[in-house]
N, C-alpha and C positions, 0 to 999 in steps of 0.2 A: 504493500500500500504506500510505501514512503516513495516508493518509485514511482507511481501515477501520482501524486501529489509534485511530487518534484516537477513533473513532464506539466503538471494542470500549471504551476506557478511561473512556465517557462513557455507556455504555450502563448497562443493570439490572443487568450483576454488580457494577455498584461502587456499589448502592443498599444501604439501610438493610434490605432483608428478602432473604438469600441464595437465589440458582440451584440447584438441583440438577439434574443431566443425568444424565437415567439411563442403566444400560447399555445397553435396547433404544434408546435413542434417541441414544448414542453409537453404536450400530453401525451401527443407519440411518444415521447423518452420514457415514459410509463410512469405508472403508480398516482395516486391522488395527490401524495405529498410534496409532489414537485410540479402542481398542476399550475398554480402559480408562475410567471417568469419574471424576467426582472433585466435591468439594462444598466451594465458595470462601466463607468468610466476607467480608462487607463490610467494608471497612475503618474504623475507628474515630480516635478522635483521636491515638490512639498506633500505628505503622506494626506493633507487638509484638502486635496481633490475627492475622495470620494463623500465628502458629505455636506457639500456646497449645492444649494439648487436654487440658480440661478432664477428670479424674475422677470429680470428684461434688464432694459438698457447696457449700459460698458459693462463687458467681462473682464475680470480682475484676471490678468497674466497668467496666475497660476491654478484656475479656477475652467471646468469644464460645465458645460450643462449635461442633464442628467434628465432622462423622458422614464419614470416609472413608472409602472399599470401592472397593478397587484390585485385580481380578482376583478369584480364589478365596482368594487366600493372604494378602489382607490386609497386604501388604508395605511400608506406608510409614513404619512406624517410628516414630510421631509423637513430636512433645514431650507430655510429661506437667509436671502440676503438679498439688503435694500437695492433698490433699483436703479439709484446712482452713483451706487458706491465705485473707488479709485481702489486700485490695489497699491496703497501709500506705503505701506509698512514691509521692510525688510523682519526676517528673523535677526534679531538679535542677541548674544549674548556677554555684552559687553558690559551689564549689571544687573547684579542681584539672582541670577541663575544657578549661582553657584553657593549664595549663602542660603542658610537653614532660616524659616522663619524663624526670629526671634521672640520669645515668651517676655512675658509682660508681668515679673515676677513682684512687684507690686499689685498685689490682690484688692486694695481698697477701690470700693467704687469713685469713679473720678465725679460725680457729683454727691462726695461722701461732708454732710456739714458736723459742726461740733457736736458732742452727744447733748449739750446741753442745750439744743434747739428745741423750741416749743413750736410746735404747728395747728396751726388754723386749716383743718379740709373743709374744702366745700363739694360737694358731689351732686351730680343728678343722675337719681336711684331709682332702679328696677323699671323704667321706661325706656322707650328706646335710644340709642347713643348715651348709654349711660357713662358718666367718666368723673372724674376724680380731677380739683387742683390742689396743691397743697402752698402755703405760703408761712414763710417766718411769723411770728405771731410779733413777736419784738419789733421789727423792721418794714414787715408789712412787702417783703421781697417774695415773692413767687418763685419757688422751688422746683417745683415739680407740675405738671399737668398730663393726662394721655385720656384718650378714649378707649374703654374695651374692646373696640374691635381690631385695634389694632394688635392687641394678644390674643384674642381668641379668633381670628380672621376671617369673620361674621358678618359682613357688614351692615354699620349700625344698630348693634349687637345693643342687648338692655339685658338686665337682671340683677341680682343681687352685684355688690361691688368687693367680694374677697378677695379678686386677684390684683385688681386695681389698690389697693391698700398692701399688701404684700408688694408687689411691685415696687411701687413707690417708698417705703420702709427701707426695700432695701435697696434700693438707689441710695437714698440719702441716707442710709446705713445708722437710722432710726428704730424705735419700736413702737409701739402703741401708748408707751407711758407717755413720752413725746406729744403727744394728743390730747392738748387741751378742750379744745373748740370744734364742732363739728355743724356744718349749716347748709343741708340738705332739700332737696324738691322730687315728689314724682307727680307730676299732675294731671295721674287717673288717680289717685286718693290716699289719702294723708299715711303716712308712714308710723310718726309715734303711737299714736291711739290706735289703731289699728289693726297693727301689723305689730312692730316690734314691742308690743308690750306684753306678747305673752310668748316667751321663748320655747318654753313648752309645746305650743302651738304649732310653732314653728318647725319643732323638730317632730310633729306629727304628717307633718303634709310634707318635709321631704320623708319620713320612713317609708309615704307611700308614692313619692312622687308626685304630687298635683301639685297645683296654684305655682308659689314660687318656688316651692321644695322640688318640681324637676331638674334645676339646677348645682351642681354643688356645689355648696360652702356658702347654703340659704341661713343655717340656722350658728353658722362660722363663726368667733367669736372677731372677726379680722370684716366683717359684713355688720352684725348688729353693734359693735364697738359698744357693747355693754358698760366696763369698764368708764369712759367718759361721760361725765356727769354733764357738760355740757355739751345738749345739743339741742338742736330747734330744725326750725322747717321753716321755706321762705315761699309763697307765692310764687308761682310761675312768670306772670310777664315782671314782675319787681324784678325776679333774680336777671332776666333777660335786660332790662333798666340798668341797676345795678352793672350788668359785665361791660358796657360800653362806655357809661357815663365815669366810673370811677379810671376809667383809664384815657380818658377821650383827651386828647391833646391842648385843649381849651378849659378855662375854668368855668361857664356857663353856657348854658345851649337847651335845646328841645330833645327828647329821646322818643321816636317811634318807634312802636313795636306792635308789628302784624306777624299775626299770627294760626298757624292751623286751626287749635284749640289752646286753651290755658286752665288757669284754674275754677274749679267751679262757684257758682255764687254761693252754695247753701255754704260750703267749706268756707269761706271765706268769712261771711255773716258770723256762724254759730261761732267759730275763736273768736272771734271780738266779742258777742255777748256773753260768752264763757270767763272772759279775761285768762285765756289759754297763753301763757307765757314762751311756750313752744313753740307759736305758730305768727310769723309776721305777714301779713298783705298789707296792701295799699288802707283797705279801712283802718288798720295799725295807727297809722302812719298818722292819719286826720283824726282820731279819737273817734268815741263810741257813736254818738250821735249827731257829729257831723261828716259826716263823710255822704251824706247824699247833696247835701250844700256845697262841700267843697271838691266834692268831684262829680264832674257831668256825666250821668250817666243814661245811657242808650239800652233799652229804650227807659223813659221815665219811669214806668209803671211796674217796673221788674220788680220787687220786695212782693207786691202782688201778683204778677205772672209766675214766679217761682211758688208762691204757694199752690197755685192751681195744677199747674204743669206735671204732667206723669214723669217726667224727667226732668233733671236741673239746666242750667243755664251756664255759659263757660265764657271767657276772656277769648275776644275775639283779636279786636284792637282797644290798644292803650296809647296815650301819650303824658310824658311828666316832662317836668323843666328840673335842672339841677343847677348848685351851687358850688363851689369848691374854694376851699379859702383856710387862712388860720381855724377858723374855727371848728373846721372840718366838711366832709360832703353830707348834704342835705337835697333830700329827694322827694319832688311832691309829686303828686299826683293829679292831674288837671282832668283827665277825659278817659273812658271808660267805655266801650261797645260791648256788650255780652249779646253771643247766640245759642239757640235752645239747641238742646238736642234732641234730635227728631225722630227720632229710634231707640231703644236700648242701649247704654253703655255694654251690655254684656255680649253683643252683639260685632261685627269684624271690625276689629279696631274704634270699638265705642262706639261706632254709629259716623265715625268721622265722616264718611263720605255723604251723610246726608247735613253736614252741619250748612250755615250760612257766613262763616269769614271768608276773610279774603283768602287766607291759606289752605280750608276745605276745598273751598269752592276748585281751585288752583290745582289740588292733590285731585279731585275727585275728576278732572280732564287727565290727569298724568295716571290714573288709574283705567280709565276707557280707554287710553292710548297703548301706555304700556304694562297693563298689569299691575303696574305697582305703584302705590298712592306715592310714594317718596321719589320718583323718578321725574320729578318736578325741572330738573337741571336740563332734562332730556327734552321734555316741551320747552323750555325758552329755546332751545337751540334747534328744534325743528320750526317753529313760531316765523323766523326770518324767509324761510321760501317760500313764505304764502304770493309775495313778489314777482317768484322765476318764473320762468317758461322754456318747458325742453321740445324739444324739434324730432316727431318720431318719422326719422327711416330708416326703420328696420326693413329686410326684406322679408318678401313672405312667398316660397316658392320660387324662389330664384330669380323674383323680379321687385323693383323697387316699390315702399307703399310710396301711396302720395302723400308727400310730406304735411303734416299735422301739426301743430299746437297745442302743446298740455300747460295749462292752467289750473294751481287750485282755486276752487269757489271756497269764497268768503261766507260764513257762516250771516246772514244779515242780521239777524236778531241777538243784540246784546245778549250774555250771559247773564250780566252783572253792570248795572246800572245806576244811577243813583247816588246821593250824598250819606256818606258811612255818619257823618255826626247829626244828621235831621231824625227824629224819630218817625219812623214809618218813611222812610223815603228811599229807603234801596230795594228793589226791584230784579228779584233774579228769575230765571228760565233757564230750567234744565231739560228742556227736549232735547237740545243737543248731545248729552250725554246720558241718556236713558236707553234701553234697548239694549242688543249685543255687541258690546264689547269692542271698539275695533282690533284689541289684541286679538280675541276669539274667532274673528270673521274670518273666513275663506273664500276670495273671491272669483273669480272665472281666469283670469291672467295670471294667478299664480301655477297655471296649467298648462300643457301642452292638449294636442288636440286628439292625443290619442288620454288623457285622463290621470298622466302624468306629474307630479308637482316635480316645476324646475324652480319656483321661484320659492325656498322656504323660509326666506327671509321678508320680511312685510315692508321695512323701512330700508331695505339697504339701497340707495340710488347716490347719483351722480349728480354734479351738473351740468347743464347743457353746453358747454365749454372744454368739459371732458374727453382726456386725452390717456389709454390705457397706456402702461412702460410697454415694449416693444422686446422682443426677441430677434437678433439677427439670425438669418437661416443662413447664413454662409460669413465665418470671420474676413472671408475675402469681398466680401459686398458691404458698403455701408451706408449705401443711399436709401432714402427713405422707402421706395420700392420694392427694396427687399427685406423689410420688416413685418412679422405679422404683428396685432393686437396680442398680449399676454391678458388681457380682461378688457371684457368692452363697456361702453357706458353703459350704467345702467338709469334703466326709465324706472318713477316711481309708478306702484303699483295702484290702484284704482283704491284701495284701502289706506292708502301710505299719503294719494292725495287730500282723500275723507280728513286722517289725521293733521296734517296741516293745515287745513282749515281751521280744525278744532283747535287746535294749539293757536293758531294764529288772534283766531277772535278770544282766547282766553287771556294771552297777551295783552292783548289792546284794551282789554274790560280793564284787568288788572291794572295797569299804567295810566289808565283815563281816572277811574275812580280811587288809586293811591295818590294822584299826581295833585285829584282835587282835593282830597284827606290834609296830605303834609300844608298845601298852602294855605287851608282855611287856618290852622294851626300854627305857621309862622304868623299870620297876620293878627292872630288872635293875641300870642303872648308877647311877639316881636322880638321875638329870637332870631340871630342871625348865624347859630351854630346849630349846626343837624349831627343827632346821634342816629345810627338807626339797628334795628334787633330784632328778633323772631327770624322765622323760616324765612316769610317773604325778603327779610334784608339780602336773602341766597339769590334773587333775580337780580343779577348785574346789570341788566339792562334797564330797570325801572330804578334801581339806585343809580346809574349813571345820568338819568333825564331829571331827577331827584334834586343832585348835586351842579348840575349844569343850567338846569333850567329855572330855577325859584329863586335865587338871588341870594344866595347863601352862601355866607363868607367863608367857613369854613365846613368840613364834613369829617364823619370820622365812620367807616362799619369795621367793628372787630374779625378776626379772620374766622369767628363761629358765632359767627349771628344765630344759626339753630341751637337747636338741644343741647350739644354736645359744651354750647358758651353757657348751660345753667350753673356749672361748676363752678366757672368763672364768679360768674356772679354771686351765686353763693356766697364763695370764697369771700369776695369784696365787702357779702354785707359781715360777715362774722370779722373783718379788721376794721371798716369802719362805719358799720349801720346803726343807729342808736345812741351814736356818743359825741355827736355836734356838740359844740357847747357845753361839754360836762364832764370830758377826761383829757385832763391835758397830757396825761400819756400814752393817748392813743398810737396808732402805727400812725408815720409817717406816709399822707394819701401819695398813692401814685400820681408823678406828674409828664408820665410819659406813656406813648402807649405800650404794652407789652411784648416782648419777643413772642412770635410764632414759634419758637423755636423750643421747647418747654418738656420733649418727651424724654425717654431716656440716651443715654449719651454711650454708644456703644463704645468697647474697650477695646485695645490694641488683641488681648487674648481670645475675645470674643469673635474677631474679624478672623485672624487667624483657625481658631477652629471652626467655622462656617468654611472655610478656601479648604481646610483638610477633610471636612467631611464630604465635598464632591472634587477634592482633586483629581479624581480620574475623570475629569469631565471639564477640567479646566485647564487654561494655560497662562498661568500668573507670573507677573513680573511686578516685583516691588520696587514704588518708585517714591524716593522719600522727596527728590524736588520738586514742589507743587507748582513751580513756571513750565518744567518741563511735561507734567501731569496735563496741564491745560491745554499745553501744545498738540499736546495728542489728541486729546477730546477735539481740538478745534479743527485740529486737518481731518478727523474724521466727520465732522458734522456739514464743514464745507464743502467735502468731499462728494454728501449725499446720506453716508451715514445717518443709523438713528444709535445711540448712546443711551446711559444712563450711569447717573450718580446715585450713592450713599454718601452723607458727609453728614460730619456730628449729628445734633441732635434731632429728633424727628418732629414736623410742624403738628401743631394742635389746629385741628380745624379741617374740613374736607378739600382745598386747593392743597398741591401741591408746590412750594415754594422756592425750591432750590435745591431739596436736601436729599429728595426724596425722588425724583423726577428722569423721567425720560425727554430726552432733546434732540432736537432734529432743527433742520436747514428752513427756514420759512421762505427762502424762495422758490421752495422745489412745491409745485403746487402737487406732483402727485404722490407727495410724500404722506395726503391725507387720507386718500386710499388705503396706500401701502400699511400706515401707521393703525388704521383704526382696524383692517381687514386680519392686519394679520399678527399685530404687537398686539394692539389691544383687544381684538378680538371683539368687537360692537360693531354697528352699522355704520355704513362709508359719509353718513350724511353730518357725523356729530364734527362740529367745529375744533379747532385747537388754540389756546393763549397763548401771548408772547408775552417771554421776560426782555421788559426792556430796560435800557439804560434810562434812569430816570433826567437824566443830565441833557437827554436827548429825544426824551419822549413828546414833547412839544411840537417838533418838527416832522414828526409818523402821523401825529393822532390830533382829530381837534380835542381839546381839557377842557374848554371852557374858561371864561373870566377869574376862576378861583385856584387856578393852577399857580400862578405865580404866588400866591402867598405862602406853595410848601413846596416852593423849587421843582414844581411838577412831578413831586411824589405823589400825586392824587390819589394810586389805587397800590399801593405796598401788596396789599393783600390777596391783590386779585378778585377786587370785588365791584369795580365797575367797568362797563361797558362803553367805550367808544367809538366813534367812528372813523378810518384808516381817512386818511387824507386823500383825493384821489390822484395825485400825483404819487400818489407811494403805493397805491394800490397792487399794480403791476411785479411791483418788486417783491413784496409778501404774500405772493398767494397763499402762501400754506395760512398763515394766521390771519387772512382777511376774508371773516365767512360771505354766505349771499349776497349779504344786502350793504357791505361793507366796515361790518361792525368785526371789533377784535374785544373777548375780555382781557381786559388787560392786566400788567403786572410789573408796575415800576421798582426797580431798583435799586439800591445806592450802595457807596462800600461799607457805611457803616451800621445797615442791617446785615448785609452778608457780604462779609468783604471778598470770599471763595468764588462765590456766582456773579460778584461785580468783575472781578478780576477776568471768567471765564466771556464774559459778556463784551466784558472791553478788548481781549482778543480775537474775537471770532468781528465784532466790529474792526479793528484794526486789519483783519485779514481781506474782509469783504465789502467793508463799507455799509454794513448792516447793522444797527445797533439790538440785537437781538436776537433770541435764538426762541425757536418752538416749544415750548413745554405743554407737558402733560405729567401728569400722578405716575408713577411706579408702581403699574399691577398689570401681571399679563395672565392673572387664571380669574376666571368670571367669576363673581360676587363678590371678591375678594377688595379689602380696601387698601389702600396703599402699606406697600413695604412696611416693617417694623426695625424688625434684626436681622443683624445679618443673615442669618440663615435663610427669612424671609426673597431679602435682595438676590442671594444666591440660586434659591428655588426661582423665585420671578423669571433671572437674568436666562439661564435654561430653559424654563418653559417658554421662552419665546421663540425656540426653534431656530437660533440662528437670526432673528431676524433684526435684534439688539445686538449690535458686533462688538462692544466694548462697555464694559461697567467698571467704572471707579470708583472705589469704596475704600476710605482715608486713603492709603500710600500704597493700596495694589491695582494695577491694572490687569482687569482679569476678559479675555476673552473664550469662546466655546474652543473645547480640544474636539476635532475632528477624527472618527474611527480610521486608526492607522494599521490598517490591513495586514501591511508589512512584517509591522512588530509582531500583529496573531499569525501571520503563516511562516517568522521568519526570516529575515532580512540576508540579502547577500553582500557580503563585505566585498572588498578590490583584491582579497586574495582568492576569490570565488566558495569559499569556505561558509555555510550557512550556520546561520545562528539557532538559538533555540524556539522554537516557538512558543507564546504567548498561551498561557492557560485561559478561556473566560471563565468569573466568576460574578455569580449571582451577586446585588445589592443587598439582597438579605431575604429575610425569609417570604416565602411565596404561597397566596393563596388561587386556585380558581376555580372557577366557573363555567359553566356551559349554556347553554339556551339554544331548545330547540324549536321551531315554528313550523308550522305547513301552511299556506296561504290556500284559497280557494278551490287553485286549483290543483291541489294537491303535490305542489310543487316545495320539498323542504328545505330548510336551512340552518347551518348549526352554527352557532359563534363560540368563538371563546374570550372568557375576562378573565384578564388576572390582579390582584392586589396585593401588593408591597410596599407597605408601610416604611421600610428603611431605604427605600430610594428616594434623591433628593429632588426628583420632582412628583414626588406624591401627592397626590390633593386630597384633602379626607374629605371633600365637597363631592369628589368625583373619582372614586376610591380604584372602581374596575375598569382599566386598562384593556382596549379591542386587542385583542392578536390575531395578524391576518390569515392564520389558517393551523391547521394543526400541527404543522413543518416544526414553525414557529413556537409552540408550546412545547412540543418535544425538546428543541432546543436548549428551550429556556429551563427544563429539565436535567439538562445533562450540563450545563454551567456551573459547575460542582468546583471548579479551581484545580481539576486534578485532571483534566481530558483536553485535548487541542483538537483542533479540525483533523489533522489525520487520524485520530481516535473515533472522531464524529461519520468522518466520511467511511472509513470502516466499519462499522455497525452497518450504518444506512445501506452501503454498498451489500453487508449481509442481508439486509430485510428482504432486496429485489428478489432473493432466490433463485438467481442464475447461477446455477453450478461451475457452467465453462466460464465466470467473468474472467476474463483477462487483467492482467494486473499492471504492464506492463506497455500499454498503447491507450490514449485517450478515447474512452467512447460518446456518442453524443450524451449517453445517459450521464457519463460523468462529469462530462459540460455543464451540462443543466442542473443535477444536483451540487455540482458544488458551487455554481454561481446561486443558488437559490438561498445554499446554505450561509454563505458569503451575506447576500445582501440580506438576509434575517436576522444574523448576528451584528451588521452594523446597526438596523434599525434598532435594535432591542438597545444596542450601545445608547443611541443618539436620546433614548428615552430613560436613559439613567436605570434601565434596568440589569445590564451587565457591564462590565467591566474589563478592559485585560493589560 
């Protein structure tokens, strides 16, 4: 056998012009297991040619393309690589290749404070985007912040907060004696009375699993903080109040806060007539019997509509003015919207979808759309094609149609109409969003005409300017003639246009009737400082018309205007709520606004063991000069390139700000395609932000009159929306959506000095002051990056199509299956090496599934699950294997057997007596090219190794 092996490694698949074995001619060679074929590139000077697959445009020197077709289903997953990438980079090994990562034998956490710190938490508990701040109690300094989902990688993850409090302990290298102050929110229903005041209770319904006990570490002593004698509970839109105002750059202003749902009236009422010392809201705030005088409340009659109502009544919109001075911060409350709930609380998510705010109303179109009430971000961003118009000639039967015009219709009847502060005068109509679902619809076009679905995505389209990357059919031809399409545009689907409709008029409602909300408001107090808060502060596009358009001197949105800022707030009020005027040794108020930057701070060891745990899957080079680090990033991103960073600490809030972030070329417009189709893996329609130079951002984008007064940092945060200049339009396709708007994302060196630095090179390279950003996550549900490990799973499961992740001082790109090494490499004295053992990532479970459709035609799959390889998802545990070949394989990956072991067996199962041993047959062609590209596949998917 060693001898046919030798002849197979010496033979024509390892010549300069590639085999192809078809499938007739793989079935001829016999047996089910090699019924499959497969199409080997020749090997090149670099071992990283077999598992490069090519998209389109410039082929990188050492890079071949590769046409797989594995069954009907096409299942091998390949590596991609972006579309205009340069082949920039030499092998090098003129540093760091040769040292040993060094250990990081300083064990203390590097955000470890004195033990004799006292901390203030503020948390919003057991709702969704639950999460944790912590802050100096002395100092009034912000410590620590994270949201759950970014440990448990859930997104917008709620429940008890044990791991959040653990976490952060031992970060700051704290215990719970440490824990003074504790000032929490869930608002679906009060926490102390309720809930944690019978522990016992508690540990009843986790013994059996229900309520909050399906969780662990419901009944945790690190969740109910027993031990802490103070704690309280704060009103929902206060805490939202609270997280902006106490930080807001300005010592005076107005605070808006819209909202999905908040807290409810009876809860509110009963603590104040109780004199519940636990519980703060707004009534608090104005004393027991006036607060219907000193705050306007909508509608008037509510004391009496909540006593009638089969259900309560909840915080819809709010507005307060705040002070900030020696004496400390002071927060009123001016204005008050409650709406009923119209259904059950017990009911899918409280009934939310039938509330009446502005944030319902908003979710409950992002819920007709897509399924999911929270996918709010996803309607502003389809809202802007309501505008477009695509041009359909497609052909149909080998002749052209007549070209067409697609248009969406505008929905003409307001959703939402009306003055939010007039009692009785908002006017809503949910016809448009009643009925089935447009997620659930199936329309006629997502069909072929024999009853086939090609189209299974509802929203994936293009615009009508759309231009697919290209495949040259010949490296000797490179005029436009000889290119085909690699993907064509895509027309939206007759559903996808419905949805822009709907999105579009839920827009314009939104924006009409918040736009006339804030200004009745500035006119009212005459305030010329806007805070803004709640969910809806998340529409970039109505805070930038917000900021732009009312004459508003100053603005401020924190980088978590939703849920996940109630912590925040929290926090703020347990340092300075309640002690205006009455402790003069309160904490020192914040007079700036807070770093985004706030999660935990990964370690040199911690980097390190993430790079060892998929080192056979990586190829890292440690690069301690961060001028040089950038230079890299930059020639790859100008190149075409799409990249990604880890750098210190992780942003609190759902944009992604520098730290965290995937980046790519904004003049490459079809890097939007590429990026969303097959990094991010969503629909080709969702727009992209730029970081830009804030020094420069004036000159891209119009700001508005109020940019100059913060040097054109207007949107740090990535929280408002503007529109691209149209002389600059041309230049940033990738980050200028439909209708010409970019959210945007100014930056300076001294919030991030790392990302200014990386920004002002790739500007100095191109003349671009900014690069594409997007969140760092490439497995579906998943919220951005955390830890390493995270980054490292990510960076992999992008299939090649991220070429470069830097994470502090390693530049790590994908290791290519190097064939060579598994069947043995030949040296210059012709003498071969040993071959390569494969071994399993770890232990292996699977599965089969059998089906028989109609007409009695079966089909068997196989899944497998492996928890110890590093791109595991435990979202999506079973792994397809193309075929049984494949399974067997992944069987015999013991660490102890090599292809010549493999191909011997297999060669025994054919049960040819006479096999010849000694001259290549076709069958051995075909089986060991089958076996060959199985085991790189299984490689590329971190399931073997060798």
């Amino acid at each position: 056998m060693q001898s046919l092996l030798h002849l197979l490694l010496v033979s024509a698949i390892w010549q300069q012009s590639s085999i192809f074995i078809s499938q007739e001619d793989a079935v001829a060679a016999g047996g089910a297991a090699v019924a499959a074929f497969a199409f080997l590139s020749p090997p090149s000077s670099k071992p990283s040619s077999l598992s490069i697959n090519r998209i389109g445009g410039k082929k990188s020197s050492h890079q071949t393309d590769r046409s797989i077709l594995i069954s009907n289903n096409n299942l091998l997953g390949s590596l991609y690589s972006t579309p205009f990438d340069l082949d920039l980079y030499n092998d090098s090994n003129d540093e760091g290749d040769d040292d040993d990562i060094s250990e990081d034998l300083n064990n203390r956490s590097p955000l470890a404070v004195p033990p004799s710190t006292q901390l203030i938490l503020g948390i919003n508990k057991y709702s969704h985007d639950t999460t944790l701040c912590a802050a100096n109690a002395q100092t009034s300094e912000v410590l620590f912040a994270i949201s759950k989902e970014r440990i448990t990688r859930s997104k917008h993850d709620g429940g008890n907060i044990a791991t959040l409090v653990e976490t952060c302990l031992d970060c700051l290298e704290l215990d719970l004696d440490n824990v003074v102050k504790v000032v929490m929110n869930n608002h679906h229903h009060r926490i102390l009375p309720l809930i944690e005041s019978d522990i016992d209770h508690m540990e009843w319904e986790e013994g059996l699993g229900i309520n909050g006990g399906v969780e662990t570490g419901y009944s945790d002593e690190y969740n109910v903080l027993e031990s802490i004698e103070d704690k309280m509970e704060l009103s929902h839109h206060l805490a939202h109040a609270y997280s902006v105002c106490a930080q807001a750059p300005f010592d005076t202003g107005m605070v808006v806060v819209m909202d999905g749902m908040g807290e409810t009236y009876r809860v509110m009422k009963k603590a104040m007539e109780m004199e519940d010392e636990t519980y703060v809201s707004d009534f608090s705030l104005v004393g027991n019997d006036d607060y219907y005088e000193e705050i306007e409340i909508v509608p008037r009659d509510l004391d009496e509509l909540a006593q009638k109502s089969y259900y309560d009544w909840r915080e819809a919109e709010s507005v307060y003015t705040f002070c900030k001075d020696e004496a400390g911060l002071r927060v009123k409350p001016i204005f008050k919207r409650f709406t009923q709930e119209n259904s059950p609380p017990t009911l899918y998510n409280h009934g939310f979808e039938n509330m009446d705010s502005l944030g319902a109303l908003y979710s409950r179109a992002s819920s007709h759309i897509f399924g999911d009430w929270n996918a709010c971000g996803k309607a502003m961003g389809l809202a802007p094609w309501q505008d477009h118009a695509w041009d359909d000639d497609t052909e149909v039967e080998g002749e052209m149609k007549k070209k067409q015009r697609i248009i969406p219709e505008m929905i003409d009847a307001p959703i939402v109409e009306g003055k939010l502060y007039v009692d009785g005068d908002l006017k809503i109509n949910r016809m448009s969003m009643k009925g089935m679902p447009f997620i659930s619809r199936v329309d006629s076009d997502m069909f072929d005409d024999e009853g086939n679905m090609v189209r299974t995505k509802r929203y994936d389209f293009d615009d009508n300017d759309y231009k697919g990357p290209t495949e040259e059919t010949n490296d000797e031809k490179k005029d436009e003639s000889d290119s085909t399409p690699v993907s064509e545009k895509q027309l939206p689907t007759r559903v996808a246009l419905d949805a822009i409709g709907l999105a579009a008029r839920m827009q314009t409602d939104l924006e009409t009737v918040g736009m006339d909300f804030v200004k009745h408001f500035k006119e009212q107090t005459g305030e010329t400082n806007l805070c803004l808060a709640g969910g809806v502060a998340l529409n970039s596009v109505l805070n930038g018309r917000l900021c732009r358009e009312l004459g508003f001197e100053n603005a401020f949105v924190p980088p978590y205007p939703g849920d996940d800022g109630i912590a925040v707030g929290c926090c703020a009020y347990g340092l300075f709520g309640g002690q205006a005027g009455e402790d003069k040794s309160a904490p020192k108020l914040w007079n700036e606004s807070l770093s985004p930057y706030l999660g935990p701070l990964p370690t040199s060891t911690e980097m390190a063991e993430a790079v060892a745990w998929a080192e056979p899957w990586l190829d890292v080079e440690i690069i301690t000069d961060e001028k040089r680090r950038i230079d890299i990033l930059v020639e790859e991103i100008s190149s075409g390139g799409v990249v990604a960073i880890y750098n210190g600490r992780s942003e609190m809030g759902p944009r992604a700000l520098g730290h965290r972030s995937i980046l790519a070329d904004p003049r490459e417009k079809g890097l939007v395609r590429f990026i969303n189709e097959f990094v991010k893996k969503r629909e080709s329609f969702r727009p992209f932000a730029p970081s830009c130079l804030a020094e420069e951002a004036s000159e891209w984008f119009d700001l508005g009159d109020y940019a100059a007064a913060v040097d054109n940092n207007v949107s740090p945060f990535m929280s408002l929306t503007a529109q691209v200049k149209k002389s600059k339009r041309e230049k940033i396709p990738a980050v200028t959506h439909v209708d010409g708007s970019s959210r945007l994302q100014t930056v300076t060196p001294e919030a991030e000095p790392f990302y200014h630095k990386l920004i002002s090179a790739f500007y100095k390279a191109t003349g671009v002051p900014m690069v594409l950003n997007t969140s760092f996550n490439t497995l579906k549900s998943e919220p951005i990056v955390e830890s390493p490990r995270n980054a490292v799973r990510s960076f992999l499961s992008s299939m090649g199509t991220i070429e470069i992740l830097v994470m502090g001082d390693y530049v790590i790109k994908r290791k290519d299956a190097n064939v060579r090494k598994l069947l043995g490499e030949e040296q210059k004295n012709g003498l071969m090496t040993q071959p390569s053992f494969p071994i399993r990532a770890g232990a292996v479970d699977y599965k089969n599934t059998f089906t028989v459709d109609k007409d009695d035609i079966s089909e068997t799959k196989t899944f497998v699950r492996m928890p110890g390889r590093p791109m595991h998802n435990p979202k999506d545990e079973w792994f397809e294997l193309v075929d049984d070949l494949e399974g067997q394989l992944l069987g015999l990956c013991d660490g102890s057997v090599g292809v010549n072991d493999i191909m011997t067996q297999f060669a025994a199962m054919s049960g040819d007596e006479n096999q010849q041993f000694d001259k290549i047959t076709d069958y051995d062609k075909v089986l060991f090219e089958n076996i060959i590209r199985r085991l790189i596949r299984l490689n590329e998917h971190t399931l073997i190794s060798w």
